[in-house]
C-alpha positions, -999 to +999 in steps of 0.1 A: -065+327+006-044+297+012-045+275+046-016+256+062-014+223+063+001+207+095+025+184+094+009+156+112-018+154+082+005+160+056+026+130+067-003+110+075-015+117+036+019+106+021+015+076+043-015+066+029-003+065-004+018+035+007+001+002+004-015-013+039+005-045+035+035-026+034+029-013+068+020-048+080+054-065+067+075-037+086+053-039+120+059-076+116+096-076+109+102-051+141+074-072+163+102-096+166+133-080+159+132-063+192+127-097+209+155-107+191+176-077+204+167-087+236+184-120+239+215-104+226+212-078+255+209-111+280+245-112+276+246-088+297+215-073+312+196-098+329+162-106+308+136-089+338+164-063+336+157-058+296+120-064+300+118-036+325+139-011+303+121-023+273+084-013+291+099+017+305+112+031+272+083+028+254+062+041+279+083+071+277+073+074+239+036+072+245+039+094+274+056+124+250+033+116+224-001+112+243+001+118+277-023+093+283-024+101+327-050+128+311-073+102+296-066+080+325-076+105+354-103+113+336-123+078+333-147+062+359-135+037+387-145+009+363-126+023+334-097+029+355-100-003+373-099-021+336-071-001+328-050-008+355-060-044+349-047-040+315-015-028+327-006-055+351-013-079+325+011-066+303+039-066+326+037-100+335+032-111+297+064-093+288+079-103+318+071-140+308+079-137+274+118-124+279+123-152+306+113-177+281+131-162+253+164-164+273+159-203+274+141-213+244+145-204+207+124-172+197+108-190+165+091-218+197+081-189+220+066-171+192+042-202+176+028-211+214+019-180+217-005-179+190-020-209+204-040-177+224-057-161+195-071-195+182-081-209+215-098-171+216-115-178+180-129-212+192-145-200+220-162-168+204-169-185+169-176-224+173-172-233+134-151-262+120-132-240+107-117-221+140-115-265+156-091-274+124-072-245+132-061-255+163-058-286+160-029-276+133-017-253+152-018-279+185-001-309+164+024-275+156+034-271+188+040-306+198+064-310+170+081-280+185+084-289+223+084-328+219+122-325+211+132-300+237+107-297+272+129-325+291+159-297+289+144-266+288+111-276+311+112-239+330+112-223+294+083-236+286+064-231+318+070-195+309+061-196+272+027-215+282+020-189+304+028-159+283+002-174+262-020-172+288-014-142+296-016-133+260-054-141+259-061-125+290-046-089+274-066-095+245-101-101+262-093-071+285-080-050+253-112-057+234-136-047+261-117-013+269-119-010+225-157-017+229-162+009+254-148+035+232-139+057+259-105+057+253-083+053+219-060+029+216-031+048+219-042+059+252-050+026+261-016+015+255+003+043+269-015+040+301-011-001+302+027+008+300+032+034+325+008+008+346+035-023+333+063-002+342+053+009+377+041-029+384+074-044+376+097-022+387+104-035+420+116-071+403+134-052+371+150-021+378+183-040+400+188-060+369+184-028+347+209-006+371+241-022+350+231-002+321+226+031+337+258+035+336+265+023+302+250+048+277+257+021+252+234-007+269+208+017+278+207+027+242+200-008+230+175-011+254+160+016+243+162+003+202+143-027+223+111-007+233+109+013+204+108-019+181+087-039+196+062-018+211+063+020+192+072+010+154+046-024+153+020-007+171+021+027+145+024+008+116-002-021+125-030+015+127-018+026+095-025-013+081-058-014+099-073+020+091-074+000+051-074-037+054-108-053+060-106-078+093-101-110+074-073-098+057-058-083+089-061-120+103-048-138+076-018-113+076-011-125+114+003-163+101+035-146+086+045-136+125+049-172+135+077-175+108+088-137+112+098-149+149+120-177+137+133-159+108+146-130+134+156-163+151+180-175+122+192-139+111+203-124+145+207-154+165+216-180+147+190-203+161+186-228+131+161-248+137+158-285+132+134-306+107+111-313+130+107-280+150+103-266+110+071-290+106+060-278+136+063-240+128+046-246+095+016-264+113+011-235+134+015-211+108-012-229+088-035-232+122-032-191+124-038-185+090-068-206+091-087-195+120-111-165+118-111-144+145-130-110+155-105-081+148-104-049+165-084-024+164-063-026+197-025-030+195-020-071+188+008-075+214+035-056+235+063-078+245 
């Protein structure tokens, strides 16, 4: 007697066949090819505008695929309290992140923000290792903003602060993974019908113009689903079979994924000294050894 095989497991087996690092290189490409999207989109569609119909569309995905109210109705007030928590974190990350991308170059946005993860590493693991690594990535970004911050000072207050921001998802994202009372996917699709609802007062007036332009909305939708649905799928599918150090190591390439995005869709090329910088940082990430676990790495 033979038995079915669903297709859900069928095409999770023929994924598996593909090699982890694949999955990483294509979670990495779209992590900041939606970003990169987005700027073109400022043209018309202010950036809280984008960021709100960027949130919104991908909390539409995880809301068809997971439903995640379910999960969410049925934690405890402290579970629900951290969720929400999580939620309102990530909408004023993403809402940071796309005001500073309108002003600065996306390779500089993406470099500071990995100041985050190391500062992260150095205060969980003290070694000599985790200090070296950001003071690379440090010397990184100076190279990168000593040029620029007298023109583009409001820019940077908002890349600094999606950093920020940044750390504070990932502490919150790690305890709600340590609790185990909710899968990541949840998690996430929660934290964005929680992003969307917390922004939409600020976002939807700029978002209205493309309501009425299936064309804009469409692109805004291509936004969400690259840099949120695709990244967060295929980063699973790299974690489930790379060990945590390799995971980590892996992360470096996303500082120069962000200015390579930067060069190929925007035609941000960037100067000698902004490349030491970016190569300083990328070092600093590589470097550094952080605890890994298996929450989505970022959602703007």
């Amino acid at each position: 007697m033979s038995c079915k095989v669903s297709p859900a497991v069928s095409l999770e087996a023929r994924l598996s066949r593909w090699p982890p690092h694949f999955f990483f290189l294509i979670s990495a490409t779209f992590h900041y090819l939606g970003p990169a999207l987005a700027v073109v989109l400022f043209q018309q569609v202010a950036p809280l505008g984008v960021a709100w119909l960027r949130i919104a569309t991908a909390a539409a995905v995880f809301a068809l695929l997971r439903k995640p109210w379910r999960v969410f109705l049925a934690l405890n007030r402290r579970d629900q309290r951290r969720l929400i928590a999580f939620g309102i974190v990530l909408a004023a990350m993403n809402s940071c992140f796309y005001l500073s991308i309108s002003v600065l170059p996306l390779g500089t946005v993406g470099a500071i923000e990995f100041l985050g993860p190391i500062i992260l590493a150095v205060s969980q693991f003290r070694t000599t290792r985790n200090f070296v690594s950001l003071g690379l990535a440090v010397a990184g970004v100076y190279f990168l903003t000593r040029i620029e911050i007298q023109n583009a000072l409001i820019g940077y207050l908002f890349a600094f602060a999606n950093c920020a921001l940044f750390m504070l998802y990932v502490s919150i994202g790690h305890k709600i993974a340590s609790s185990g009372v909710i899968a990541g996917a949840d998690a996430i699709g929660s934290a964005m019908l929680i992003a969307m609802i917390t922004i939409i007062s600020i976002g939807i007036r700029d978002a209205a113009v493309a309501f009425l332009n299936p064309v804009l909305l469409a692109a805004a939708a291509g936004v969400g689903i690259s840099s949120s649905v695709v990244p967060y799928v295929c980063d699973q599918l790299a974690m489930k079979r790379l060990p945590a150090a390799s995971f980590s190591l892996l992360l470096s390439i996303l500082p120069a994924m962000a200015t390579a995005m930067g060069i190929l869709v925007l035609r941000q090329l960037p100067s000698g000294a902004q490349l030491m910088g970016l190569a300083l940082v990328v070092a600093g990430v590589a470097l550094h050894r952080p605890e890994i676990k298996r929450v989505a790495r970022r959602s703007s």
